[in-house]
C-alpha positions in Angstrom: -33.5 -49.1 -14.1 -31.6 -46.5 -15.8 -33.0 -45.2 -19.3 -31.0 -45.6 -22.4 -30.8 -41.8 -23.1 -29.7 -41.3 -19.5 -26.8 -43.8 -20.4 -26.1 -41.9 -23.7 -25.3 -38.8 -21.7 -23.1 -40.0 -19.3 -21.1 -41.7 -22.0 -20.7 -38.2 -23.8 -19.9 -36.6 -20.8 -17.2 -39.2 -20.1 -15.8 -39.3 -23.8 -15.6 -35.3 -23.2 -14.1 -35.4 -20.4 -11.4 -37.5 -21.0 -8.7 -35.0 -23.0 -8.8 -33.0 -20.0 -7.9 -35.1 -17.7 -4.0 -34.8 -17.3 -4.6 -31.0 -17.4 -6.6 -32.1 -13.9 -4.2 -34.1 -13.0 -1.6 -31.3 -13.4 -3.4 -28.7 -12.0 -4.3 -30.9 -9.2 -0.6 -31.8 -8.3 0.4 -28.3 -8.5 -2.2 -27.0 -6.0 -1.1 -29.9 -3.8 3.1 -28.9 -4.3 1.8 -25.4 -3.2 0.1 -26.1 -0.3 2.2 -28.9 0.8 5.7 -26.2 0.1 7.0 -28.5 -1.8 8.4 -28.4 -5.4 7.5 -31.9 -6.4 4.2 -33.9 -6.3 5.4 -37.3 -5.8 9.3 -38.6 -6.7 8.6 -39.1 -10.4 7.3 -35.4 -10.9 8.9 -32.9 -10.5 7.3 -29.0 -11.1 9.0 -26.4 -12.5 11.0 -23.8 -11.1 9.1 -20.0 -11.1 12.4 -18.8 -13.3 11.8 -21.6 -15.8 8.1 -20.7 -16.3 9.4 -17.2 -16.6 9.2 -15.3 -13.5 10.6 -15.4 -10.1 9.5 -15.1 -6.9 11.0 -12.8 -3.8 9.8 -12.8 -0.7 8.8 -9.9 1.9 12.2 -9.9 3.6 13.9 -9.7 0.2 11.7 -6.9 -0.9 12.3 -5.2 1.9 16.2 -5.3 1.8 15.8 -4.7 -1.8 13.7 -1.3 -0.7 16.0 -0.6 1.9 19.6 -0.9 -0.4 19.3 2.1 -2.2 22.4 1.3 -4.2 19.7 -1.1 -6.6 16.8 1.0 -7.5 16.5 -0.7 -11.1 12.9 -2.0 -10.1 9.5 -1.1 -10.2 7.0 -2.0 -7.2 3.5 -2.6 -8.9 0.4 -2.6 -7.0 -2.0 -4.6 -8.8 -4.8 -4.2 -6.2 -8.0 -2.0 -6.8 -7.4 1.6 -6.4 -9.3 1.7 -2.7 -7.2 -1.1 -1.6 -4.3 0.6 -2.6 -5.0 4.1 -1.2 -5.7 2.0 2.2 -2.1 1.5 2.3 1.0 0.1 -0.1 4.2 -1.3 -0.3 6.4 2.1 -0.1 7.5 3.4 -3.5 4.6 1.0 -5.6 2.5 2.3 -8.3 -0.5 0.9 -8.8 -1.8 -0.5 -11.8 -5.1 -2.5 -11.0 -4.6 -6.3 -13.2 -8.1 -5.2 -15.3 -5.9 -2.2 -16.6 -2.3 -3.7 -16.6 -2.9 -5.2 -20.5 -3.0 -1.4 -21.9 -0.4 0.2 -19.2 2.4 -2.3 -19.4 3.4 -0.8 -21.7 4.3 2.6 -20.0 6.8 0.7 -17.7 10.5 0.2 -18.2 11.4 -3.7 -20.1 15.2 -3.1 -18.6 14.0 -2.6 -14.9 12.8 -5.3 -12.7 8.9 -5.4 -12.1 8.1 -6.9 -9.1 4.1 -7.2 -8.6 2.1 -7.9 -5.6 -1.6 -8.4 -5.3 -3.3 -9.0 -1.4 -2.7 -12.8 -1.3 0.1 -13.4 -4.0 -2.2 -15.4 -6.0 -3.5 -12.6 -8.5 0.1 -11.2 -9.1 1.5 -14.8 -10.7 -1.3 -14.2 -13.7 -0.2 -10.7 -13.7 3.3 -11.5 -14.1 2.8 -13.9 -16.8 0.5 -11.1 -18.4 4.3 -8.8 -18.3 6.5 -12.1 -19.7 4.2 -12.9 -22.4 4.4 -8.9 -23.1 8.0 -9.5 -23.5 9.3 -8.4 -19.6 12.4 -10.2 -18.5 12.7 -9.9 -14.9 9.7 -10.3 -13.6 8.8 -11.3 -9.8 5.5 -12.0 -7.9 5.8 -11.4 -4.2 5.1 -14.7 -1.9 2.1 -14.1 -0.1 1.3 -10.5 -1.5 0.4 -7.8 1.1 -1.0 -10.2 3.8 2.9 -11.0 3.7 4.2 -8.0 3.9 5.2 -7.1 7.7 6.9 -3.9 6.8 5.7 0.0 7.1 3.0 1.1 4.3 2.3 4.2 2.5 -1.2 5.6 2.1 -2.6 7.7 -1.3 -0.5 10.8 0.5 2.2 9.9 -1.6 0.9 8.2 -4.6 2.4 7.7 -7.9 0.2 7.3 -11.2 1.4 6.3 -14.6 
């Protein structure tokens, strides 16, 4: 038989619980509309798009064009990787700003150029680049599966560029 304070608990736990429970349902339907590729959960919920949660997204290929058309250089490439994964080899032309500095450097990049950030998996740069829109950056993009994405020729610390 279960003891009365055992019950107690449980009940607390559940009343606790229970305001954070369409934040888990959220959160839950999100991770599945990412995994899945998909931009809705089921057909009455629809996620929004990365420009309507305030940045964007590019992808390798479009980065690399991007890199490539010389005509458009109003963007910075930020590296957001530890400095050793960095000096092991970047996106050509990034600088690297590591995320546990970015809160006190942003501020030494340009608001009208286009940041586009870029961590290993793609993951890390989204909270960096709502770290830049809540600093008051415009256009803002994360790139779609980071470096493990990125199929294109890297730089090593030869070349590197410090802010």
């Amino acid at each position: 038989m279960i003891k009365k304070k055992y019950i107690i608990i449980i009940i607390i736990a559940v009343l606790i619980a229970i305001p954070f429970l369409p934040l888990l349902a959220i959160t839950g339907g999100l991770l599945y509309a990412r995994i899945t590729g998909t931009d809705k959960i089921d057909n009455s919920f629809a996620l929004l798009l990365p420009n309507e949660i305030g940045f964007y997204e590019i992808t390798a290929d479009q980065l690399a064009d991007r890199i490539k058309n010389k005509t458009n250089d109003n963007y910075i490439i930020v590296d957001i990787r530890d400095d050793a994964s960095y000096d092991e080899g970047h996106i050509p032309g990034a600088i690297n700003i590591p995320l546990n500095e970015l809160g006190y450097r942003l501020f030494s990049l340009d608001k009208t150029k286009d940041i586009i950030v870029y961590c290993f998996t793609g993951v890390t740069s989204e909270v960096a680049c709502q770290i830049l829109i809540n600093a008051g950056f415009k256009d803002v993009y994360s790139l779609t599966g980071g470096m493990k994405a990125w199929d294109y020729p890297i730089e090593t610390s030869d070349g590197r560029v410090n802010i």
